[in-house]
N, C-alpha and C positions, 0 to 999 in steps of 0.2 A: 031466801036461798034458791027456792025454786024459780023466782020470777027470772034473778039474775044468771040462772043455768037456761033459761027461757031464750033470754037474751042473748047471751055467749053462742049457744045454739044459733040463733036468727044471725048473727056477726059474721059466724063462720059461713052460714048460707050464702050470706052476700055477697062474701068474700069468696067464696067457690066459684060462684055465678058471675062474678068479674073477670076474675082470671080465665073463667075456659071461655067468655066473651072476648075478653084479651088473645086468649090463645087461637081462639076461630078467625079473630082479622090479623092476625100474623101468620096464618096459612095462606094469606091471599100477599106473596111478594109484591113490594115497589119495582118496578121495569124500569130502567134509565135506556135510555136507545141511543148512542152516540156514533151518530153517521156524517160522513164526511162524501165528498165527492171528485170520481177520479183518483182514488188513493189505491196504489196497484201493492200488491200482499209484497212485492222485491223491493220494499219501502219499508220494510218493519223490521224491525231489531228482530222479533221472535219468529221471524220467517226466515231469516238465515240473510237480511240485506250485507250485501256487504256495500254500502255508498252511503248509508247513514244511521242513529243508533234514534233508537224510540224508549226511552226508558219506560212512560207512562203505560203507554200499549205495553211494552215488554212484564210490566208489575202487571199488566191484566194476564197476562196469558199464563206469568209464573202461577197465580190462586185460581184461575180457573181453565177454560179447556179451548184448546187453539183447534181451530177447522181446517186440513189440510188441504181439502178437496168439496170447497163452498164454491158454486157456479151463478151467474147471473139467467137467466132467458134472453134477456134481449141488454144487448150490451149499449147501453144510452143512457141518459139522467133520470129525465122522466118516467118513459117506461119502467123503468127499475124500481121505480117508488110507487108506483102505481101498483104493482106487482106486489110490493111488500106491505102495502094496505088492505090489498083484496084479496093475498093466494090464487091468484088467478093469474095465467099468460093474459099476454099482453090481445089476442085475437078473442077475451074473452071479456076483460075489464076496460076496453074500445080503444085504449090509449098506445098507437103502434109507433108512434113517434117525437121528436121534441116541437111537432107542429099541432097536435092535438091538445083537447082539451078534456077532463078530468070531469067525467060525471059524477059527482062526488051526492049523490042521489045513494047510489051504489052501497051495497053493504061493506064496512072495512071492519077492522081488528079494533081500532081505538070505536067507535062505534058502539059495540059490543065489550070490549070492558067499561064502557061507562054504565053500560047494563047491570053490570056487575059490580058495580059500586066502585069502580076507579075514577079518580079524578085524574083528566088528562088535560096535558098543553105541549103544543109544538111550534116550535121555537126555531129558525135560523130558514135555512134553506128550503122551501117547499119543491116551487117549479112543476107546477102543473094548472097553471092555467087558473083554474075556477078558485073561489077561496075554499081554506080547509073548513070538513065540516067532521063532529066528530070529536072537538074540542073543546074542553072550560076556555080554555085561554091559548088565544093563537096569535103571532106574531114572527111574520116570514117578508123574507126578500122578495121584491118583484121581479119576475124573470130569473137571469141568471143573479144578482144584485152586484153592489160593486164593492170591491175591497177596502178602499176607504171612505170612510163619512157617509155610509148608505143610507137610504131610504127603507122604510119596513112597511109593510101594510098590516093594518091590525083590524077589529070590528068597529072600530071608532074614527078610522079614517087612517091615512098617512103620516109617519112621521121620519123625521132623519134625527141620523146621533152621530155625531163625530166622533172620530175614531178610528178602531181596524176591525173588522168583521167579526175577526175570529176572537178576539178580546170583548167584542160586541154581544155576541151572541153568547158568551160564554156568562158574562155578566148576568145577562136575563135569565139563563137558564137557573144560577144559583140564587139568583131576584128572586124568581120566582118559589124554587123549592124554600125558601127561607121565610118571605113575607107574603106569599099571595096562596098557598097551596091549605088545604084544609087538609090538618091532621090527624084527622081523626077518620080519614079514608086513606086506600093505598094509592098510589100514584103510579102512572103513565109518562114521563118524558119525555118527548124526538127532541133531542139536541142536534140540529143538522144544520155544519156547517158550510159553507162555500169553498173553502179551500180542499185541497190543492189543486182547483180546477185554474185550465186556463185564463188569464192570464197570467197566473201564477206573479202574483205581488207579493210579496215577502211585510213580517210587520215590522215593525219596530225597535223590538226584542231580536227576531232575525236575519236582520236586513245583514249583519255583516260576516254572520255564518259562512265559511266555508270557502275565507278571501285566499286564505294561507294556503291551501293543497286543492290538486287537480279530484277530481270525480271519476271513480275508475269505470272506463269507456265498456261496453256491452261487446261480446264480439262478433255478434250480427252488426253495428254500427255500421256498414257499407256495404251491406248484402245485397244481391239484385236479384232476387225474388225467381229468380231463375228455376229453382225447385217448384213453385206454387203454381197453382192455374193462371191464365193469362190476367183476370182481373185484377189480380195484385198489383199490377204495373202499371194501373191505370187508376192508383187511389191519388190524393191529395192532402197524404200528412207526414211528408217527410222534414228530417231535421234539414235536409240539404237543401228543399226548396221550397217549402211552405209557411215556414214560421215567418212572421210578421216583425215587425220595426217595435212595435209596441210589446209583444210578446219576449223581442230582445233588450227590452229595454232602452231604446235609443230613443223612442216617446214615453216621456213618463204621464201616468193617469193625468185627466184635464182638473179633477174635481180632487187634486191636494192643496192643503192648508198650507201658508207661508212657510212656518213650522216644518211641515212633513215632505215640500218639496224641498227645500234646506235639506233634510237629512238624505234623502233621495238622489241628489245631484251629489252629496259629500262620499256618497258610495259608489254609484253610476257613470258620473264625469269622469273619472280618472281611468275607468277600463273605457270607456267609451273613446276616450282620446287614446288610450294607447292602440285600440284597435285599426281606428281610424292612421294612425301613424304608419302601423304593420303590413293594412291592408294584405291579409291572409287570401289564398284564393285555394281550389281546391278540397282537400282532404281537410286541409289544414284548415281554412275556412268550416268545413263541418265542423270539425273538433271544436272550435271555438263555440260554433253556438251551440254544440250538443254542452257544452261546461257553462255557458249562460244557461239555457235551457233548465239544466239539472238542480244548478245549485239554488235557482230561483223555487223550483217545485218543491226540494229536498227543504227550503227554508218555511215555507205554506206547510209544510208539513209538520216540521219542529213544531211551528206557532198552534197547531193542533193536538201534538203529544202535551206540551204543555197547557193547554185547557182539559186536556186527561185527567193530569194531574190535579190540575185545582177542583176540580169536581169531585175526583175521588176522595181528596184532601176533606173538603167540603163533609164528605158521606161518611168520614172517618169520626168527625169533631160532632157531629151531633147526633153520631152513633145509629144510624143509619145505614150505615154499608151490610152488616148480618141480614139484612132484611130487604138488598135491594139486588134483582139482577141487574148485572152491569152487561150491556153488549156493546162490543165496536166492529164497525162492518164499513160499507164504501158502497156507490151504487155498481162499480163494476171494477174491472183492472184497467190498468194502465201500460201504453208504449213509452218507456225509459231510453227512449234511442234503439231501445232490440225493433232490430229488423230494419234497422233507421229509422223509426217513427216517435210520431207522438201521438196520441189522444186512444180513442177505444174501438168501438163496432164489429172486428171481424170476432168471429169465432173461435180463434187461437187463441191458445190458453193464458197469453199476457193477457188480454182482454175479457177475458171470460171467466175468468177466477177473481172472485174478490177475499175480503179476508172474516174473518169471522173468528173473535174471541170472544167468549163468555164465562164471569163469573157469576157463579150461584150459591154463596154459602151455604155447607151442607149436604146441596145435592150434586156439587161438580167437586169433582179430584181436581185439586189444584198440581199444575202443573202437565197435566194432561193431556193428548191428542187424540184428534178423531180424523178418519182417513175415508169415511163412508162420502156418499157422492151428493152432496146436500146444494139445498138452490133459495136465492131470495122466495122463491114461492114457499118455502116452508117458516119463513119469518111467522106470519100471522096466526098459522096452528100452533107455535110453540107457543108465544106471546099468551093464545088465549087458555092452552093446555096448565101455563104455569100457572093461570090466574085463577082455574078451580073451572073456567067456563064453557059451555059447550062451542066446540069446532064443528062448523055449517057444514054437510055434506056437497053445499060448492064449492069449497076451496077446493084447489086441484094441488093443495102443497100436502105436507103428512109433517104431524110435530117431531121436534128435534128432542123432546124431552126424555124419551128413553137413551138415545144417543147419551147425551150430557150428563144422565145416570151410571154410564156406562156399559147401558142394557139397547142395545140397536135390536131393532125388531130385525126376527129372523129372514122374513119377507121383502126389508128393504132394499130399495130400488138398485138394479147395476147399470142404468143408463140414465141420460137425459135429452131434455128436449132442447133446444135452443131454435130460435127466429128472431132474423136481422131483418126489418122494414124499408127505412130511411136511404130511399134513393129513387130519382136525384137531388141529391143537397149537396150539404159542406161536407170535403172531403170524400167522397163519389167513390162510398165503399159499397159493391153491389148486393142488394137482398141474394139471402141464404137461409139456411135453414139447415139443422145438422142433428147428429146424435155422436154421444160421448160415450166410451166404457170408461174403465178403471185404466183400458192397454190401447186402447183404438176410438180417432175418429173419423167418422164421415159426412162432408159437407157438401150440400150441392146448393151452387149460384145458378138459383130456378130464372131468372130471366135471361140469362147466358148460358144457360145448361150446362154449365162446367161444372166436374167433381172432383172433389180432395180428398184421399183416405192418407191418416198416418197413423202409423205405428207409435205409440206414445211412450212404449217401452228404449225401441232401439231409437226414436229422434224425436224427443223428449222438448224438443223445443220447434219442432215443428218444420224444420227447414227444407226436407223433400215426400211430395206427393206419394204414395205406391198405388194410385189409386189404378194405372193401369201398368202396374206390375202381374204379370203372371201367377208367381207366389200366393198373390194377395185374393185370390177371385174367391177361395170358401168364406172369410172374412168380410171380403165387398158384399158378397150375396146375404150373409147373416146382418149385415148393420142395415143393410135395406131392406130388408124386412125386420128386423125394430123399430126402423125408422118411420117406416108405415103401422106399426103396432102403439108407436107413441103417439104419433099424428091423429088416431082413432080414439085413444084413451085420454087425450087432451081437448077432443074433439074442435080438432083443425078441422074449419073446413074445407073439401074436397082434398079429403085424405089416402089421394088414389096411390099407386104403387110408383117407387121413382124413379127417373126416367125420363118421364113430356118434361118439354120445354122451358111450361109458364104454370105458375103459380095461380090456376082460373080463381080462387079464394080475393088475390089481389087484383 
């Protein structure tokens, strides 16, 4: 009697000792990261789109907590990713633009959770030059990669897979969580895909999205910049004269399958001859291609929300989603025709806001928003905040994790920092450098010495300067000296007061 109370005793021991071992590696969440590129927040069902619906994103935002007021630092691919591996601006992590290269020597986030006993792999889109380091398992496109039948680089060498990208990468991603990942640690994911970046190829599944009804036009679509500083007028991504043949679709990709140029021409051909027929010029000509344009990106996007869904799908069936943060984000916003443009770089808040939802079972209110002024630099403090790890006193980001609690530190930030690089290159959008409030921002194009203040309350969408309004000079004076208060605590250097010219740092 007593041996077998002995025993029952020792059962229960074990059995105690299990469970709160069980319970200690379920304090440490799985992180899914699902990022996309060039996917602008006026593109999402739960951002208020009105030109397309995102169901997958929209079930993220319904159970967990949607970022009103999420900003990039440097509005470009790379840099942006570099930023969200290191918490560091970009004049700190060396990568100022899509010509650099990726010391990837450098400390990052996935780094350090594998410190911490996460197993990580990133999977899809890299774009930064050097290969990843910091991962079990990596497997990313070269360069930008291409939309069908790409090439991937892995540690084992090159390979290609027929196909579409985004069905491509989505596959690996669930490959991977299924048969390659060790479960008995928590996991790390970057699912990052290519789309909805330019060229904007639609797959398979989307290709015929969106034949029936027109795309309702932005009503900047023919604006002349005439409120902005003179640099405006001197960029190179308008819907009216920059998009390309190929971008229009009247060159289809060189490297489709007999198959998939078949279905390409069965879509393509017949607007492509009627255009040719109509020969549109003017207005009317924009219009057209801002409606090719759109429904192109709008379909790269579809084929996105739908790998949402199967991955969630996925995290549902083997009972994994309780135990995983899910995030969706983009490396920066997007021009949708406002302003007549397409692609990113300026400051203005199409460009400069990206999107950021996150579920957290447990710890986020589902259905939730956050309005505080959060930036890709604060990715890599949350990431490591969630995972129980210490956050490096170099990162210059601060974790989102009281945010998403519904507890914002009372000290949090009421500005930020933004720096645009990249020029001259494509599209000859000229370096700047700015600060943001909640109600005001101020930009100065340091190689032009030109300044932009707006009022973010009365012209919310950015269409006139007041930078030399009258009114505006207690305001001017306060953002310039934040601006130099941020430039010091970022430690930009030669972060002298604004004003000179030139940017002596660059």
């Amino acid at each position: 009697m007593i041996a077998a109370k002995r025993i029952l005793v020792s059962l229960l021991v074990i059995f105690c000792a299990s469970e709160m071992a069980y319970s200690q590696t379920q304090k440490k969440p799985n992180i899914l990261f699902i990022f996309t590129d060039d996917h602008a927040s006026h593109a999402i069902g739960a951002y208020g789109s009105k030109i397309n619906k995102t169901p997958h994103m929209d079930r993220l935002a319904r159970e967990g907590m949607l970022f009103r007021n999420c900003f990039c630092t440097n509005s470009i691919c790379g840099p942006s990713r570099a930023v969200i591996l290191t918490g560091k601006h970009s004049h700190l992590n060396g990568f100022y633009d899509n010509d650099s290269r990726f010391d990837g020597a450098q400390p990052t986030f996935p780094k350090m959770l594998q410190s911490a006993g996460y197993q990580t792999a990133m999977i899809g889109k890299w774009h930064l030059v050097s290969d990843p380091t910091g991962f079990d398992k990596w497997t990313v496109l070269p360069g930008q990669g291409l939309y069908y039948n790409p090439n991937f680089k892995t540690p084992k060498g090159n390979i290609k897979v027929e196909g579409y990208v985004t069905e491509i990468i989505t596959n690996m991603a669930i490959d991977w969580l299924d048969k390659e990942r060790d479960a008995s640690k928590p996991f790390l994911l970057m699912c990052q895909h290519k789309a909805p970046h330019r060229e904007w190829a639609p797959g398979p599944n989307q290709i015929g999205l969106y034949r029936d009804h027109d795309i309702p036009e932005p009503d900047s679509l023919f604006d002349d910049w005439s409120g902005l500083a003179p640099g405006a007028k001197q960029q190179e991504m308008t819907i009216e004269r920059h998009l390309t043949d190929t971008d229009l679709k009247f060159k289809a990709p060189g490297n489709l399958t007999p198959a998939q140029k078949a279905l390409w021409d069965k879509y393509y051909e017949p607007e492509n001859e009627a255009f040719n027929k109509a020969k549109p010029t003017g207005k009317e000509l924009v219009r057209w291609k801002y409606q090719r344009y759109l429904k192109d990106y709008l379909r790269c996007v579809a084929g996105v929300d739908e790998s949402v869904g199967r991955v969630l799908k996925y995290l549902d069936d083997k009972g994994l989603a309780e135990n995983t943060i899910v995030v969706y984000s983009s490396d920066q916003g997007f021009y949708l025709g406002d302003k007549g443009w397409f692609d990113k770089r300026w400051m203005y808040d199409y460009s400069l806001k990206m999107p950021l939802i996150v579920r957290w079972p447990g710890k986020v209110k589902p259905g939730s928003e956050n309005t505080d002024l959060v930036q890709n630099l604060d990715f890599a403090p949350t990431f490591l905040q969630a995972a129980g790890a210490q956050v490096p006193t170099g990162m210059q980001g601060a974790s989102l994790v009281g945010a998403l609690e519904g507890k914002t530190p009372a000290d949090w930030r009421k500005s930020i920092y933004y720096h645009y690089y990249e020029y001259p290159a494509v599209h000859m959008v000229p370096r700047h450098y700015g600060v943001r409030t909640a109600t005001h921002k101020l930009i100065h194009y340091y190689q032009r010495d030109e300044w932009e203040l707006f009022d973010l309350v009365k012209d919310p969408t950015e269409k006139r300067s007041v930078f030399a309004d009258p009114a505006y000079r207690e305001v001017r004076a306060q953002l310039a000296e934040e601006l130099v208060r941020l430039r010091k605590f970022y430690k930009v250097e030669g972060a002298w007061e604004p004003g000179m010219a030139k940017d002596a740092a660059r």
